[in-house]
PAKOL-396140 format. One line per 10 residues: number of its first residue (from 1); for each residue x, y, z of C-alpha. Coordinates in Angstrom, 2 decimals, decimal comma. Example, Ala and Ser with C-alpha at 12.3 -4.5 7.8 and 13.67 -1.06 7.14 Angstrom:
# PAKOL-396140
1 = 12,30 -4,50 7,80  13,67 -1,06 7,14 $
//
This chain:
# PAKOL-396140
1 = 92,78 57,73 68,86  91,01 55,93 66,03  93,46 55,15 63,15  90,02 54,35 60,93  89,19 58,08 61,85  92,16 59,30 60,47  92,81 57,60 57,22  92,25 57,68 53,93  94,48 61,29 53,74  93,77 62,60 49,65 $
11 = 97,53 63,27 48,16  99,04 66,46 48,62  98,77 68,71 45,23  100,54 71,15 44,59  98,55 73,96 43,14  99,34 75,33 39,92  99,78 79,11 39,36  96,82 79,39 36,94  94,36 78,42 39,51  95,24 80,41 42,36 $
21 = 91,96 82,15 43,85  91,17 85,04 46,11  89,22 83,58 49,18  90,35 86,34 51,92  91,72 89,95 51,85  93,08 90,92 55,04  93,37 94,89 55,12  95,05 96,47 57,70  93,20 99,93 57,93  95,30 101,16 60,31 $
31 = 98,52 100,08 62,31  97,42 101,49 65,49  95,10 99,63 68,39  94,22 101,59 71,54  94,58 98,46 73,65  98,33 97,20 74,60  97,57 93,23 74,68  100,74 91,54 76,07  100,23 88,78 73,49  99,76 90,26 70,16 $
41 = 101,87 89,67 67,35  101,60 92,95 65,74  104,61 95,48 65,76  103,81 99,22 64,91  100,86 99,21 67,30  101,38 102,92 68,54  101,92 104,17 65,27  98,78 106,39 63,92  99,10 105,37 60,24  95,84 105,10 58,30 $
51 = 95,41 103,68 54,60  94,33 106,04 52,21  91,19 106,20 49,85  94,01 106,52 46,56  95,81 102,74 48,32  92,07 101,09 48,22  90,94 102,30 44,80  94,44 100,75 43,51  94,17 97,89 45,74  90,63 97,09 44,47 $
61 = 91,52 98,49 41,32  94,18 95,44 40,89  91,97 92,78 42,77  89,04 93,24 40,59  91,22 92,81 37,46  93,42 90,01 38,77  92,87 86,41 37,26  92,80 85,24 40,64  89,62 87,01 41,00  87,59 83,92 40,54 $
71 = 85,02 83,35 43,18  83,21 85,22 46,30  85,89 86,77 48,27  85,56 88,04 52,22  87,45 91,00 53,02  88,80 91,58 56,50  89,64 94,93 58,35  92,20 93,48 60,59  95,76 93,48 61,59  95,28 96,83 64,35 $
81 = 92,05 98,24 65,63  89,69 98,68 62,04  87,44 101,47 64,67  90,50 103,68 65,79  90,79 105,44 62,29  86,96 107,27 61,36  83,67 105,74 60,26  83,49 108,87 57,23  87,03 106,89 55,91  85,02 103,27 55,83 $
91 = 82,13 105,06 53,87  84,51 106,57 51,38  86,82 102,75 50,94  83,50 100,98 50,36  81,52 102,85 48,01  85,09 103,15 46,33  84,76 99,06 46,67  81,17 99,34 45,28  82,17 101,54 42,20  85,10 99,08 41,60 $
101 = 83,09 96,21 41,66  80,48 97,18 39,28  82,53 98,36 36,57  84,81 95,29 36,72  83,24 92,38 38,44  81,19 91,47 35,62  80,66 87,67 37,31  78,59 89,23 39,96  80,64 87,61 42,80  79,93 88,65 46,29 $
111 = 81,86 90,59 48,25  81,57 89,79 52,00  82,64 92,67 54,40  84,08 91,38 57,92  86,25 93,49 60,94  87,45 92,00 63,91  87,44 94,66 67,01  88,43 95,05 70,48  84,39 96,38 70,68  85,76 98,89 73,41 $
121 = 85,02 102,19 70,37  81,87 100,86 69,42  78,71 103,14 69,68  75,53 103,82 67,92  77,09 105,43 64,34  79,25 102,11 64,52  76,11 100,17 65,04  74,44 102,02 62,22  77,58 102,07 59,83  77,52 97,94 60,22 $
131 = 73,87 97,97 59,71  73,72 99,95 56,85  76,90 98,33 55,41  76,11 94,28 56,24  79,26 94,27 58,15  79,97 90,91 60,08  81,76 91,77 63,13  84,41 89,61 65,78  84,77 90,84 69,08  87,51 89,95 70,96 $
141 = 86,98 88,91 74,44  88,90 86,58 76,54  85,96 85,79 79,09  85,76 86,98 82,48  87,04 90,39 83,52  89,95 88,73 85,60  91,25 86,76 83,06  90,21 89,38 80,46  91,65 92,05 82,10  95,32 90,08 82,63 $
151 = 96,16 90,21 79,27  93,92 92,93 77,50  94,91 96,32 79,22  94,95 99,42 78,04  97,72 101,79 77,36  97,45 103,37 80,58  97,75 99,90 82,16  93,85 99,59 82,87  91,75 96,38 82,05  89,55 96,82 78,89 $
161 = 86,37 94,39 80,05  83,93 96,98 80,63  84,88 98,66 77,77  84,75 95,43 75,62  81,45 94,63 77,46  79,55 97,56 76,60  80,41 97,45 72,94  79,08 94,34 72,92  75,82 95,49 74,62  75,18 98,16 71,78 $
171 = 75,96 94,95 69,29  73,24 92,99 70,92  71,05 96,30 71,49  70,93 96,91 67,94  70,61 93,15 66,87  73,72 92,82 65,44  75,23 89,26 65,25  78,54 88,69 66,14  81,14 86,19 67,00  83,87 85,89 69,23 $
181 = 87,47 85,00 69,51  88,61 84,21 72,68  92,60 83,48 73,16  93,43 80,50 75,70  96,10 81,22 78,21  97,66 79,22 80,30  95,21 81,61 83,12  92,49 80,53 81,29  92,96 76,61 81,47  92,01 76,12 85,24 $
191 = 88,31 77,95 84,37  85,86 76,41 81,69  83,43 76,74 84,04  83,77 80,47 84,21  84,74 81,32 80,92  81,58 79,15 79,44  79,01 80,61 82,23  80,68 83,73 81,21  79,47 83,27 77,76  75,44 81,98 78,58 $
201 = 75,33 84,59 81,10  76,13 87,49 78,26  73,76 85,62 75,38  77,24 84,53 73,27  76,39 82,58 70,51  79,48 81,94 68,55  82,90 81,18 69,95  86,38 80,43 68,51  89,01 79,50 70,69  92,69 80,85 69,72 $
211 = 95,51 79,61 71,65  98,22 82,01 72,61  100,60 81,63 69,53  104,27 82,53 68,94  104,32 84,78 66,39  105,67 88,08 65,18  107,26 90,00 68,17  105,58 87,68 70,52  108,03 85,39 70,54  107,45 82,83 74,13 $
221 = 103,56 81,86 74,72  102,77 80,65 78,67  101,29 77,77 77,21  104,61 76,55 76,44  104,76 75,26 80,40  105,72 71,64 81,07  101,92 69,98 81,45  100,15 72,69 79,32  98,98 69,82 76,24  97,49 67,77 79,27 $
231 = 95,74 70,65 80,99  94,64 71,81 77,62  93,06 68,60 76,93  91,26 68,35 80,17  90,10 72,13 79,70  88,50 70,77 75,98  86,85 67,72 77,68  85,15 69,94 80,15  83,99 72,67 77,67  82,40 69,53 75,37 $
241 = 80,97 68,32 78,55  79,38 72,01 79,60  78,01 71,99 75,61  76,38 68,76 75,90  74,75 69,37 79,54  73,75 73,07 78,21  70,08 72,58 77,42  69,59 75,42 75,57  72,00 74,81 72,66  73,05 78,08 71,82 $
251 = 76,95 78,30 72,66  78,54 77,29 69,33  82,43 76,60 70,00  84,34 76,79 66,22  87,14 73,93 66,95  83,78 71,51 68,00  81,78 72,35 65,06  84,70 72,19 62,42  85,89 68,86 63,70  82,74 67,43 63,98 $
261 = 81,48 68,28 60,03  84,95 66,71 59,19  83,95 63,61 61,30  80,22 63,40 60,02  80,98 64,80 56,32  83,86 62,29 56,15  85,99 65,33 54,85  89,64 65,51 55,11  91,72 68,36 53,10  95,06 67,90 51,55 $
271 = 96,43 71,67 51,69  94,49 74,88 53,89  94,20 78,07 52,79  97,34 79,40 54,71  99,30 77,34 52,79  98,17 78,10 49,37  99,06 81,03 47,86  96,58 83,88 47,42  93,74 82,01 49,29  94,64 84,55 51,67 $
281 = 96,28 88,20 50,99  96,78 90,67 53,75  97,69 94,42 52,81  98,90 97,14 54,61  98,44 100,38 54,74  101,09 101,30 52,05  100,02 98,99 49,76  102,20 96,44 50,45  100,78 92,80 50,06  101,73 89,40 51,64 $
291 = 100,30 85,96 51,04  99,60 82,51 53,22  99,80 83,23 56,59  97,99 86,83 57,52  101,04 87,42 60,62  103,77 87,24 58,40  102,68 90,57 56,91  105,09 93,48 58,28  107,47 91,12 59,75  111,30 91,11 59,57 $
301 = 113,55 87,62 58,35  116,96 86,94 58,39  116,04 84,45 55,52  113,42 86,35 53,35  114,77 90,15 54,51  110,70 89,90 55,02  107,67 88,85 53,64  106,46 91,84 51,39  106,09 90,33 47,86  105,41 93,56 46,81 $
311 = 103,56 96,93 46,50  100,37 97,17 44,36  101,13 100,80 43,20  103,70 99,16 41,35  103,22 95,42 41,22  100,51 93,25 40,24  99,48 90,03 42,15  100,75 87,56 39,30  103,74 89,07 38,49  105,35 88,53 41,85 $
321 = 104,72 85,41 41,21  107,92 85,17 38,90  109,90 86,22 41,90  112,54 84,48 43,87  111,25 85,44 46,91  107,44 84,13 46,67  109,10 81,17 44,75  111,29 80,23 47,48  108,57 81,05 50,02  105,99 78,70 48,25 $
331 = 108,65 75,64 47,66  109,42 76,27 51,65  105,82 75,87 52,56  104,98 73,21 50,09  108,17 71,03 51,47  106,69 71,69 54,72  103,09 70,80 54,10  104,31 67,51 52,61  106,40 66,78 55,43  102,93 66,74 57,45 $
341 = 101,45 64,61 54,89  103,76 62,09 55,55  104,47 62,43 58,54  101,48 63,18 60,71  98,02 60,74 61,18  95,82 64,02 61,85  96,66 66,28 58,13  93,50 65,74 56,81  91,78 68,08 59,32  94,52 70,67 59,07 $
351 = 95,69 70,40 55,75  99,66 71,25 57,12  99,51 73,65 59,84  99,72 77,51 59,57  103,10 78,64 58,16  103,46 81,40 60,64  103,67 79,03 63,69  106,18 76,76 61,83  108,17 79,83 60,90  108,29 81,04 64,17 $
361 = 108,04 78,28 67,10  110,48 75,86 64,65  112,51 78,57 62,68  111,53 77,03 59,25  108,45 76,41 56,89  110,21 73,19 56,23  108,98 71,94 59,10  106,33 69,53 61,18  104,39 69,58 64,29  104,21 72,79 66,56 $
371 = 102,62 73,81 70,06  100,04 75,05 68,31  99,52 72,23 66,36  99,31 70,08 69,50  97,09 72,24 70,85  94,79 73,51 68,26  94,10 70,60 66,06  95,62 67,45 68,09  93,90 67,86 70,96  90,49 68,99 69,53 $
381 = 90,44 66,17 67,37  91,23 63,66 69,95  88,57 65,38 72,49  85,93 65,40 69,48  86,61 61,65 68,07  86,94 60,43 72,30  83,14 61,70 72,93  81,97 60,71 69,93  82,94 57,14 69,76  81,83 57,32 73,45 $
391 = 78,55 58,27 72,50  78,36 55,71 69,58  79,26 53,34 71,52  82,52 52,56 69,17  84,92 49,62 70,05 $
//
């Protein structure tokens, strides 16, 4: 690894209450997902609860007006399956959004709407709905039916590929972009070949790769093996080898491209947005409200009793600020981010890690280096700066 590469880390900042900003809203629409994935985080995934038009108008109600309202925000139907609960409930949340925003978002910021989906509900009123709406959609989609169809089952114990396959056909019918998150197992490590052809062969522009984490109630990952940080590394160097031999350039991989605009920008951060409080706020459907890391929403903590900083029926976004919980949270997180600064040669492309993973693979925010820091940054940086010094010719 070049040191030169990784130098020059800006000091670690703490950020001051007063300058907190909205960048993501994670909503969870609905606690239930049709699908039974045996790696997801998420607890409460059988339960049919649905958030009501009354929670958004208060939850937009109190976003709008917030001082952290600052700047163009995304939101995010996440955190269960955004298509089990009906497309008439969407219409009613956003032109509730739309009224909200034009009596109180006098700054004219934009307001970016995003879901991430399992694709297998999709049909033509979905297709229309996202049309008509500007919706950017993620599919999930872990490749190949056989390694799809390990982990991805439905509740009935059948694979979801085909399912997953043909929403993605009425996607690309209707000329809907989309990108897609595909989670690494240790299955999936012994076939770049497959999982890339997969991709060319279905016209799949966009990919991020997500590793199988421990988080939530998934507690042990298979790519905790003895070996697995090897393999993963040699399953990297084959995928940047399949990019570079692909002459039609039109498989984008996420870890590649954010890497490599670090590398050629000469960009390093000093804190990322899980870390940083109110960057990103994820909701559920009560109205309770988290901040940092989106999987610490709903969770339970011998430490924290959980991670609910409050309800926004009742509570306003800077006035939990004043609480002992969020204020032993953010020192937590902040010790732990500046343990990485000093600590670790690659911070300036991750800024500290993700909060969640310390929490849960170390037991503590106050904490360094996880598996899926190894992984997820480590190795992708090494892969990225290894080919490109190789290709510059670097000493």
């Amino acid at each position: 690894m070049s040191q030169a590469a990784l130098s020059n880390h800006p000091t670690n900042t703490i950020t001051s209450r007063n300058i907190f900003s909205f960048k993501l809203i994670v909503i969870q629409a609905t606690s239930f997902c049709n699908l039974d994935c045996d790696y997801c985080y998420l607890p409460n995934r059988t339960v049919k609860e649905k958030i009501s038009p009354d929670i958004i108008e208060v939850i937009f109600t109190k976003i709008f007006t917030s001082s952290f309202f600052r700047d163009d925000i995304s939101i995010s139907w996440h955190a269960g399956e955004p298509l089990a609960i009906p497309k008439s409930l969407y219409e009613k949340f956003f032109l509730i959004i739309d009224r909200l925003s034009r009596k109180y978002n006098s700054q004219g910021y934009k307001i970016r709407q995003t879901l991430q989906t399992n694709a297998t509900l999709i049909n033509q009123k979905w297709c229309d709905f996202f049309i008509k709406y500007k919706v950017s959609v993620g599919v999930s989609i872990d490749g190949p039916a056989f390694l799809h169809d390990r982990h991805r089952k439905t509740r009935t114990g059948n694979g979801s590929y085909a399912a997953t396959l043909r929403g993605i056909r009425l996607l690309q019918q209707n000329q809907i972009p989309f990108r897609v998150i595909t989670v690494l197992t240790q299955d999936s490590l012994d076939y770049p070949d497959e999982i890339f052809q997969f991709f060319l062969d279905h016209k799949i522009s966009y990919v991020g790769f997500n590793v199988e984490e421990i988080e939530g109630i998934h507690r042990a990952s298979s790519l905790q093996q003895e070996g697995t940080t090897e393999r993963f590394r040699k399953f990297l160097q084959r995928c940047w080898e399949l990019t570079k031999a692909n002459i039609d350039p039109s498989i984008s991989l996420r870890e590649f491209e954010k890497v490599g605009s670090f590398i050629y920008h000469n960009k390093r951060i000093h804190r990322n947005d899980q870390a940083t409080p109110f960057e990103i706020v994820s909701i559920d459907t009560k109205g309770n409200f988290s901040t940092f890391s989106p999987e610490l929403l709903s969770m339970p903590s011998p430490e924290y009793g959980d991670f609910i900083l409050g309800n926004l029926k009742y509570d306003t976004f800077e006035s939990v600020c004043n609480t002992e919980k969020f204020q032993r949270l953010y020192e937590a997180i902040s010790i732990g981010v500046e343990q990485c600064r000093q600590s670790c040669q690659y911070f300036g492309f991750c800024g500290g890690g993700a909060p969640s993973n310390k929490y849960y693979e170390n037991g503590a925010f106050q904490s360094t280096e996880t598996m899926n820091c190894c992984l997820h940054q480590q190795a992708v940086v090494d892969t990225m700066l290894t080919n490109l010094e190789a290709l510059l010719k670097v000493e």
